[in-house]
C-alpha positions as CSV (number, residue, x, y, z in Angstrom):
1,X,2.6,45.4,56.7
2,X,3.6,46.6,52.8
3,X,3.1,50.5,52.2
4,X,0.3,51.5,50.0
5,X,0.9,51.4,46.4
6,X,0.6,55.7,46.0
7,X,3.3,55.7,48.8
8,X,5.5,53.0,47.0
9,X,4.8,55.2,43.8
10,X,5.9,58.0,45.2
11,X,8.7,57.1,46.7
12,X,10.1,55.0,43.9
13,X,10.0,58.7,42.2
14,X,11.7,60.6,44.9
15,X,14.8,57.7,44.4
16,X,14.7,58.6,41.1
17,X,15.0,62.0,41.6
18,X,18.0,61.7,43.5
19,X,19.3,59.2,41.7
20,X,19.4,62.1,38.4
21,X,20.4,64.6,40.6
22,X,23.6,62.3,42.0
23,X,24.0,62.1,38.5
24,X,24.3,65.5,37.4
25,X,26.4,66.3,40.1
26,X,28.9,64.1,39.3
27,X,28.9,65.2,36.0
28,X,29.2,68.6,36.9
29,X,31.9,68.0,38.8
30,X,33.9,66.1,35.9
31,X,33.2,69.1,34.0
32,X,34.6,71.7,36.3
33,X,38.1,69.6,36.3
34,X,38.7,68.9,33.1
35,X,38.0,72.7,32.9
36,X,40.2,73.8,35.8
37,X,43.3,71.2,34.4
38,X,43.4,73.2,31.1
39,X,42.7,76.5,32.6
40,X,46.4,76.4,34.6
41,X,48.0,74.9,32.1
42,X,51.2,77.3,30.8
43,X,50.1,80.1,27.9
44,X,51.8,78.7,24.7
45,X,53.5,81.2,22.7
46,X,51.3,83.4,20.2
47,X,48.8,83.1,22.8
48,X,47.3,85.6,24.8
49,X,47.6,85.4,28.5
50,X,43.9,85.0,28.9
51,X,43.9,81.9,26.1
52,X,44.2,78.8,28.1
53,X,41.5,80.4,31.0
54,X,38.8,80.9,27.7
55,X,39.7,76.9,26.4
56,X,39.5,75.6,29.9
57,X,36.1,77.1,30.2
58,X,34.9,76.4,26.6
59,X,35.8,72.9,27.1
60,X,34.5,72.4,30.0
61,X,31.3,73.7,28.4
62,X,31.1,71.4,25.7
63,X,31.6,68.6,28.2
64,X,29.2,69.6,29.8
65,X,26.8,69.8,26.7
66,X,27.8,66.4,26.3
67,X,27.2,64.9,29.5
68,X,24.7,67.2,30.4
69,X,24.3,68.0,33.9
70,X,22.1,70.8,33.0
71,X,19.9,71.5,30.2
72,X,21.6,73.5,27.2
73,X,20.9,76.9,27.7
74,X,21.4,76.9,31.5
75,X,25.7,75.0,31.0
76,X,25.8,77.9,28.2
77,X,25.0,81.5,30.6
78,X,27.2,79.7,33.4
79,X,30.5,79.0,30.9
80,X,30.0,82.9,29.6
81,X,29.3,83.7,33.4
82,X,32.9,82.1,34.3
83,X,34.3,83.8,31.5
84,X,33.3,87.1,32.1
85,X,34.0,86.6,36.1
86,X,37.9,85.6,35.2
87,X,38.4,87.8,33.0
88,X,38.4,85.7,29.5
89,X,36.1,87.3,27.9
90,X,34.9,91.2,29.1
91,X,31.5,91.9,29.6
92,X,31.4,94.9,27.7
93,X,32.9,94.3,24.7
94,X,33.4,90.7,24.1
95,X,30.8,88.4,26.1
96,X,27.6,89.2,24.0
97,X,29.3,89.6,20.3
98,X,27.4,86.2,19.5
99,X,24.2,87.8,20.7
100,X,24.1,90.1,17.9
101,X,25.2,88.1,15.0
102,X,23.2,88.1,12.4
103,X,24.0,84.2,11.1
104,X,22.3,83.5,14.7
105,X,19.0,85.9,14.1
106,X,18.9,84.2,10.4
107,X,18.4,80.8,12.7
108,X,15.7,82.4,14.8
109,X,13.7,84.0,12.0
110,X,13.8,80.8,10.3
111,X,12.7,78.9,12.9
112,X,9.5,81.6,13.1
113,X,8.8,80.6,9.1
114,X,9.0,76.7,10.0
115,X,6.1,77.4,12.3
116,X,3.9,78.8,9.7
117,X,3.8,75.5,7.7
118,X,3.3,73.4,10.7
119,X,0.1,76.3,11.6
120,X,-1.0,76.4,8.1
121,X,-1.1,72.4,7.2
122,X,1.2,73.3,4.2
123,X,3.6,70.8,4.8
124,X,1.3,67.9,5.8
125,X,0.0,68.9,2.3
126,X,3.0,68.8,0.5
127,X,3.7,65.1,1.8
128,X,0.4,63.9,0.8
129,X,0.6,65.3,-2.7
130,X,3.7,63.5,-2.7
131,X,2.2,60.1,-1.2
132,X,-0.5,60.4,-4.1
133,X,2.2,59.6,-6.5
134,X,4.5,57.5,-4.7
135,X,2.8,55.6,-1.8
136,X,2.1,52.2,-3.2
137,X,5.0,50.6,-1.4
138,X,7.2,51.3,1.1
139,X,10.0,52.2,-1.2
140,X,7.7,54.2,-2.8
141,X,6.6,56.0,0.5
142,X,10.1,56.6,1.2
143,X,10.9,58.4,-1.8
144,X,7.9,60.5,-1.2
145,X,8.8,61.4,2.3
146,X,12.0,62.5,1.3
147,X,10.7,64.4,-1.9
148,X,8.5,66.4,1.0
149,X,11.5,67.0,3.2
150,X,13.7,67.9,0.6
151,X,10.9,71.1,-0.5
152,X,10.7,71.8,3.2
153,X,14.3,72.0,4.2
154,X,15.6,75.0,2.8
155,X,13.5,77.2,5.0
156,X,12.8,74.8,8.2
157,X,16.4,75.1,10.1
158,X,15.3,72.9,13.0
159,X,15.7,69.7,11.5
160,X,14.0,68.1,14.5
161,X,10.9,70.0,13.7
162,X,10.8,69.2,10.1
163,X,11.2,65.6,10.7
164,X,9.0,65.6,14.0
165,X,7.0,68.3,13.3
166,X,5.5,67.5,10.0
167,X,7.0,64.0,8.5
168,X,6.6,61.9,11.6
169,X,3.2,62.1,11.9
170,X,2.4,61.3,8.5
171,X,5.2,58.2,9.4
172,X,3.2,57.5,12.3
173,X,-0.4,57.5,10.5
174,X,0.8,55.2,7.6
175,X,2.0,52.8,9.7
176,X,-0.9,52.6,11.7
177,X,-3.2,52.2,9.0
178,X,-0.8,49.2,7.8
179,X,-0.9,47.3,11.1
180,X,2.4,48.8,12.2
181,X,3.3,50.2,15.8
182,X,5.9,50.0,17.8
183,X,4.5,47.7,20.2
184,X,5.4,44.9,18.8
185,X,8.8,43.4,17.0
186,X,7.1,42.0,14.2
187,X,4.7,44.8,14.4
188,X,7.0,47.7,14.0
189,X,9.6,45.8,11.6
190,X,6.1,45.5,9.0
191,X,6.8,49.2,7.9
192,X,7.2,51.9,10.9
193,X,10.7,50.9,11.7
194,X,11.6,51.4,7.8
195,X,10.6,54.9,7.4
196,X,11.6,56.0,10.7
197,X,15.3,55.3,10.4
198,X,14.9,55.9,6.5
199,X,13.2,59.8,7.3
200,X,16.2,59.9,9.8
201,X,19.2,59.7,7.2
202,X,17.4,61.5,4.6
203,X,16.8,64.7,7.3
204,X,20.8,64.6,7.4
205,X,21.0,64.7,3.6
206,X,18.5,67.6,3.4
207,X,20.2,69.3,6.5
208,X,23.4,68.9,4.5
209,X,22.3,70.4,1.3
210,X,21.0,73.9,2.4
211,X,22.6,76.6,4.8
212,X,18.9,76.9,6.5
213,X,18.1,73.9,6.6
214,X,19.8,73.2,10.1
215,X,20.6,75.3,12.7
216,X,24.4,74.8,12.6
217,X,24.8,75.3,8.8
218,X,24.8,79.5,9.3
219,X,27.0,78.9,12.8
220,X,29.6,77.3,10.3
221,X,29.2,80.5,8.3
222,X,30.0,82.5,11.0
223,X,33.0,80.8,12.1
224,X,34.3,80.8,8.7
225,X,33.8,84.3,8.4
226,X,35.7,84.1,11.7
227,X,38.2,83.1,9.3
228,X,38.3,85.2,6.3
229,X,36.3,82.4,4.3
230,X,33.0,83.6,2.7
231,X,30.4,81.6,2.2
232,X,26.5,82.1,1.1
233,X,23.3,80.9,0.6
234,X,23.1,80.4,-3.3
235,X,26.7,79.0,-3.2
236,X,26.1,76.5,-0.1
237,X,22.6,75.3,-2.2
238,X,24.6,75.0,-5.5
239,X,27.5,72.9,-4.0
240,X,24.9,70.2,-2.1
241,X,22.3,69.8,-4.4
242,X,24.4,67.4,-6.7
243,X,25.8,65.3,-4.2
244,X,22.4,65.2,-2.1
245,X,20.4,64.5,-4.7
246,X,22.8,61.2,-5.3
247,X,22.4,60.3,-1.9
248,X,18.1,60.8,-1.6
249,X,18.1,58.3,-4.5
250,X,20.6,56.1,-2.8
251,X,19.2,55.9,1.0
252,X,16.2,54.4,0.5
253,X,17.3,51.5,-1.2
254,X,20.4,51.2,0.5
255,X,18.5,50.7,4.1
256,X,15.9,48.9,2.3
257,X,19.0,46.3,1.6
258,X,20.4,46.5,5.0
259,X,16.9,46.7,7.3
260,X,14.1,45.7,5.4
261,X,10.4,46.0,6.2
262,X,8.1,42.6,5.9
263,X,5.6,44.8,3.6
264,X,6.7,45.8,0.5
265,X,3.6,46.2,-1.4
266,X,0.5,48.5,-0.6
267,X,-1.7,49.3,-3.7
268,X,-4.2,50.9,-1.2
269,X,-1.1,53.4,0.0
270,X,-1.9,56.1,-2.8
271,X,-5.6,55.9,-2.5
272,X,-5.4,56.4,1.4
273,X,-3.1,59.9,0.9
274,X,-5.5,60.8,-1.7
275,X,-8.4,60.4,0.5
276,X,-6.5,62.6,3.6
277,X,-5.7,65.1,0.9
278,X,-9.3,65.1,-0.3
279,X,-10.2,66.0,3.7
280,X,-8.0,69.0,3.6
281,X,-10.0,70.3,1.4
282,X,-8.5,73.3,-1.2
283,X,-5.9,75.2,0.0
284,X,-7.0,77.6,2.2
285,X,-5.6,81.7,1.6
286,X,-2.9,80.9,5.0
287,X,-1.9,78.1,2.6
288,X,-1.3,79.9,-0.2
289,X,0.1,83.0,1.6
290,X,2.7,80.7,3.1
291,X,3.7,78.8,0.0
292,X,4.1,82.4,-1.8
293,X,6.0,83.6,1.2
294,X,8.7,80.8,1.0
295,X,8.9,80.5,-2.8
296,X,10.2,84.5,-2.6
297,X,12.6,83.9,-0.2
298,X,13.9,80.8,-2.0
299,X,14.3,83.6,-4.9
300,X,15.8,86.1,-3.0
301,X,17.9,83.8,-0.7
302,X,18.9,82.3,-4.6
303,X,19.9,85.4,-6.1
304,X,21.0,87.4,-2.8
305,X,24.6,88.0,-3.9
306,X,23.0,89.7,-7.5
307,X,20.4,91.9,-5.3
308,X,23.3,92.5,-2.4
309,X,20.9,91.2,0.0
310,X,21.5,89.4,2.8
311,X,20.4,86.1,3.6
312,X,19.2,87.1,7.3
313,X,17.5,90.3,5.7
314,X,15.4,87.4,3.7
315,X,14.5,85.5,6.5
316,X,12.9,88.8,7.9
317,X,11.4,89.9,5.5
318,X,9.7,86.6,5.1
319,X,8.7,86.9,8.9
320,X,7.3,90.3,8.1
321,X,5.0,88.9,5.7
322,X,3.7,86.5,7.3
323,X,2.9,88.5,10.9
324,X,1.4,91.5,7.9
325,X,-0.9,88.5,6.5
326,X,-1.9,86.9,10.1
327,X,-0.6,83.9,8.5
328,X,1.4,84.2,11.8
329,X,0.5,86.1,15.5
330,X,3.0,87.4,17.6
331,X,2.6,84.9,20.3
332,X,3.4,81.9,17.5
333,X,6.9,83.9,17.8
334,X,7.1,84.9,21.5
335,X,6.0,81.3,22.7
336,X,8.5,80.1,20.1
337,X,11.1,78.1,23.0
338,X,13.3,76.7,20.8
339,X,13.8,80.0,18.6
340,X,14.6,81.8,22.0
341,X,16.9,79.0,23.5
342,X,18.6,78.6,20.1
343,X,19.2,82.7,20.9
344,X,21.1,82.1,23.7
345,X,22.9,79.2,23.5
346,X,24.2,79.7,20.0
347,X,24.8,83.1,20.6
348,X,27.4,82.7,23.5
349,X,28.9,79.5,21.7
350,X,29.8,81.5,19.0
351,X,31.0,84.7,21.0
352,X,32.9,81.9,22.6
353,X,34.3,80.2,20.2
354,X,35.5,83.5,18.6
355,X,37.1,84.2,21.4
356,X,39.3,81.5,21.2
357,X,40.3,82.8,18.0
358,X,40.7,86.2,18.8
359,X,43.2,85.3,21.6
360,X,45.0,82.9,19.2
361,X,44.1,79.4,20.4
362,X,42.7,78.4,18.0
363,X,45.7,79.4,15.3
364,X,47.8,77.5,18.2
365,X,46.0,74.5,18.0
366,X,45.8,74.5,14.5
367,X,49.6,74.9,14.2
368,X,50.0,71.3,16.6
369,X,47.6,69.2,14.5
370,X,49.0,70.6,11.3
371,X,52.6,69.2,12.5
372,X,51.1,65.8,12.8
373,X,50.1,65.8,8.9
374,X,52.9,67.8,7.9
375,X,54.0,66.7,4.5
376,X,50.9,65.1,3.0
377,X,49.1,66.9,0.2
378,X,46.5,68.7,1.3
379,X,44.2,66.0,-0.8
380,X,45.0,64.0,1.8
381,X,44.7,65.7,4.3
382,X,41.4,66.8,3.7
383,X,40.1,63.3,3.8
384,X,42.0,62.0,6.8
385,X,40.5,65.3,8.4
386,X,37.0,64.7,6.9
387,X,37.0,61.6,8.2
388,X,38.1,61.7,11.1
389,X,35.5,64.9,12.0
390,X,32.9,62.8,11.0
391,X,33.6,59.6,13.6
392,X,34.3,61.8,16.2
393,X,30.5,62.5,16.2
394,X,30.3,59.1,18.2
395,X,31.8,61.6,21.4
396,X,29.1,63.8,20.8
397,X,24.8,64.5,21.6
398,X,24.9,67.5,19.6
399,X,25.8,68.5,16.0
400,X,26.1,72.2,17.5
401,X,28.3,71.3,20.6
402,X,30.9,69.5,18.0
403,X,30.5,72.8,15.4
404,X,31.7,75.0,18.2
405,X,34.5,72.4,19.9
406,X,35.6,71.4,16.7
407,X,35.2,73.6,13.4
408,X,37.2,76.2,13.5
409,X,40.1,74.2,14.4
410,X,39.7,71.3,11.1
411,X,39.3,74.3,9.0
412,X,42.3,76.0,10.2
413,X,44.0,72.6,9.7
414,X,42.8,72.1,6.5
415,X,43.6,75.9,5.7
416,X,47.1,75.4,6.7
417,X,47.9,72.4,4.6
418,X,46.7,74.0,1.4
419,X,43.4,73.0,1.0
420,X,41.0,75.6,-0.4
421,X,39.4,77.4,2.1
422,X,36.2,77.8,0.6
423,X,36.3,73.9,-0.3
424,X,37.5,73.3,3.2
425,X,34.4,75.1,4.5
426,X,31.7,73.6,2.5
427,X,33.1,70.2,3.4
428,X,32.8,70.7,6.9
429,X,29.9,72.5,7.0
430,X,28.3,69.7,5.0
431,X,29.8,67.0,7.4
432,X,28.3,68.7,10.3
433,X,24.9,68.1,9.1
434,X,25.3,64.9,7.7
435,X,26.6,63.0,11.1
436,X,23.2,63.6,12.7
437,X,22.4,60.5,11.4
438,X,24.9,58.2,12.6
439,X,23.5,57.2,16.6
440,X,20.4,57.2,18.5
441,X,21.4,60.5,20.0
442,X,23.7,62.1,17.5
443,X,20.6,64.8,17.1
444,X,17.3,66.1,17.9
445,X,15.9,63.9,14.9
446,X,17.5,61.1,15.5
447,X,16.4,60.9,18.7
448,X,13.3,61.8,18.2
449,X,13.2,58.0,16.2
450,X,14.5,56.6,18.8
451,X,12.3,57.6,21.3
452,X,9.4,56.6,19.3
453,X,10.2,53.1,20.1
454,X,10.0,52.2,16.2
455,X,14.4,51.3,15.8
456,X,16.0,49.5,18.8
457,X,19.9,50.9,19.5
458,X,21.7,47.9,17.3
459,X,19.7,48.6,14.6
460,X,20.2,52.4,14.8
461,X,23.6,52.1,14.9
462,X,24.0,49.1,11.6
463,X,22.0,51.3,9.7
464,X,24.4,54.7,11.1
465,X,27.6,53.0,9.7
466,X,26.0,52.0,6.5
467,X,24.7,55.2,5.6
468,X,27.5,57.1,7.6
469,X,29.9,55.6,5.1
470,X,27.6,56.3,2.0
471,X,27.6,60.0,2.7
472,X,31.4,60.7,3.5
473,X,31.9,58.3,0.3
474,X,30.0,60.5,-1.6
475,X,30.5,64.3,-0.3
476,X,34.7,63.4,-1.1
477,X,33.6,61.8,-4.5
478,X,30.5,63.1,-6.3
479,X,31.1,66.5,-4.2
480,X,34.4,67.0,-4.6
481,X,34.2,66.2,-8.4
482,X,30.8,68.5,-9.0
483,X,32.6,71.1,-6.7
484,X,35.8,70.9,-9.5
485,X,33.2,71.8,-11.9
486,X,31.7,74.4,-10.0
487,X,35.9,76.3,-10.0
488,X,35.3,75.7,-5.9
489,X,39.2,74.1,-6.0
């Protein structure tokens, strides 16, 4: 006699249950080798005692990030756990230096100001004024969606939320009203699938050009200051904006080339934003507060080395404003998950990764890989290095986990072989943004697309080379040359 179909239901979840959790463990347990090999291996010379303990724990970490046995935040309080119980980092003094660094608190305040134009409409508003102008095609469209995410990004660090948060339901309701879901291969190739993957390489551009405009972008800042190297907000925005303007004008077309959608043409495109714009109504005062708040921090944020302000200083101040105006409540920011996790996980990644430095590993390290381009001029070097930072995103499922693995070592590399350390920041800082892009889970955005069921995984990854390519191509052309101009090298 055959079992109910509840009981079949419920016990095809229990198998998959332990079927995750047989998973995890095994992963786990990869993670606590690879850890435990590195942590008994013999202390170089120059390094502290307590130096290959802290890189057998921090790499086991970032495995672990990788392969992901647990979620995030949990694999980050067990690696500082380990490291406080063996001694590699103390807990009084060293374990919670991350905690209170103030390039993390800039990520959690802006992360509080992203919510206010997801509560206020202000950004579904700013894409439809854009759609007005530009949404008779899908090109067209494209161009306006990243015109809207290119205004947004300087104050919206979580790339996932900018992209998923306010430009991928307006990708969503276009494509609907065009006959395009994902539910179908002809269906979804009509126009969905186009501005999905599109949305998803201009969100690494527009990561790439602004220090808040991602999460990592002020962890990079803090491991450079790590090393001596100063970088800030004006001076990250004034190197980017000529090399990511070049590639926002190039993306579009270039996928349109590569991955075209069947509808090209939509002369009813502007008249439909104009209608959903004409539903909004006039701005409302939230609206206006909002759009006030963020032009005065783009000001201050500007012009925060004339007015020796700080950048995080900004951020708060903006976040004052808006909890002053009840633009925002207090429970928008307590309930705020992904400000809180970022907290935490960032926090002890840095103090980690500081660590490492502090006990010389990282100067080690740096020392082995510079024997290996010994001899080259440091021209060269900094694109072999470049390039090679960027393709080893393919190891990693997060832009942060590679920041904190990998970072301060290229840059000590670079350092080391005469390439300008401020130029040598930038670069990488930039690259860590713009490899988001490159997989179906190379970051929150990207697979955010993915699971949207709009690009299948051969597609993401054709369209990831293409554009991968573009962007290095044009950071170590375009950048470098505009960056000459600048007096960066």
């Amino acid at each position: 006699m055959s079992k109910p179909a509840s009981q079949q239901g419920k016990e095809a979840t229990q198998e998959s249950v332990r079927a995750r959790d047989r998973k995890a463990l095994v992963s786990g347990l990869a993670c606590i080798a690879i850890g435990l090999v590195i942590y008994f291996l013999p202390v170089p010379d120059g390094v502290d005692a307590r130096g290959m303990h802290m890189l057998g724990i921090f790499v086991a970490t970032i495995v672990a990030l990788v392969l992901q046995p647990l979620p995030t935040a949990a694999v980050a309080i067990i690696g500082l756990t380990a490291s406080m119980l063996t001694g590699a980092m103390s807990a009084s003094k060293e374990a919670f230096t991350g905690l209170g660094s103030s390039s993390i608190w800039l990520i959690v305040a802006a992360f509080f100001i992203a919510t206010g134009f997801v509560k206020t409409g202000l950004g579904h508003r700013i894409a439809l004024m854009f759609l007005t102008r530009l949404g008779s095609s899908s090109l067209g469209i494209a161009y306006g969606l990243a015109a809207t995410d290119l205004v947004l990004a300087p104050a919206t660090p979580s790339n996932t939320a900018r992209l998923g948060g306010i430009l991928f339901p307006v990708i969503t309701s276009i494509s609907d009203v065009q006959g395009s879901t994902p539910k179908t291969d002809e269906s979804r190739l009509r126009l969905g699938a186009y501005l999905a993957v599109t949305a998803n390489n201009v969100n690494a551009v527009t990561s790439a050009m602004f220090l808040t405009a991602m999460a990592g972008g002020p962890i990079c800042v803090e491991l450079a200051a790590k090393s001596g190297i100063t970088l800030d907000w004006g001076q990250w925005a004034l190197g980017g904006i000529v090399p990511g303007i070049v590639a926002l004008l190039l993306i579009p077309r270039v996928v349109q080339a590569v991955f075209p959608p069947t509808l090209k043409r939509m002369p009813e495109g502007k008249q439909n934003a104009k209608d959903q714009l004409a539903e909004m109504g006039p701005m409302s005062a939230q609206e206006k507060i909002m759009g006030a708040t963020f032009l005065v921090m783009l000001l201050l944020w500007s012009l925060g080395s004339f007015f020796s302000i700080p950048a995080t200083a900004v951020a708060f101040l903006g976040v004052s404003i808006l909890l002053a105006t009840r633009v925002l409540e207090w429970k928008d920011l307590s309930g705020n998950k992904a400000a809180w996790q970022t907290l935490i996980f960032f926090g002890i990644l840095v103090g980690m990764a500081g660590q490492l430095n502090t006990l010389g590993v990282i100067g080690w390290m740096g020392q082995t890989v510079s024997a290996a381009v010994g001899g080259m001029s440091w021209p060269m070097v900094l694109v072999i290095l470049s390039a090679l930072y960027f393709v080893l995103h393919y190891m990693f499922a997060s832009e942060l986990a590679q920041i904190a693995a990998l970072y301060p070592l290229f840059l000590s590399v670079m350092v080391a072989a005469g390439v300008p350390p401020v130029l040598a920041a930038l670069m990488l800082g930039a690259l860590s943004a713009l490899m988001g892009a490159m997989t179906h889970y190379a970051s929150g955005p990207a697979a955010l697309i993915y699971g949207s069921g709009y690009v299948k995984t051969s597609e993401f990854f054709k369209v990831g080379i293409v554009c991968g390519i573009l962007v290095l191509v044009i950071w170590l052309t375009v950048g470098l040359g505009w960056w000459k101009i600048l007096g960066i090298w």
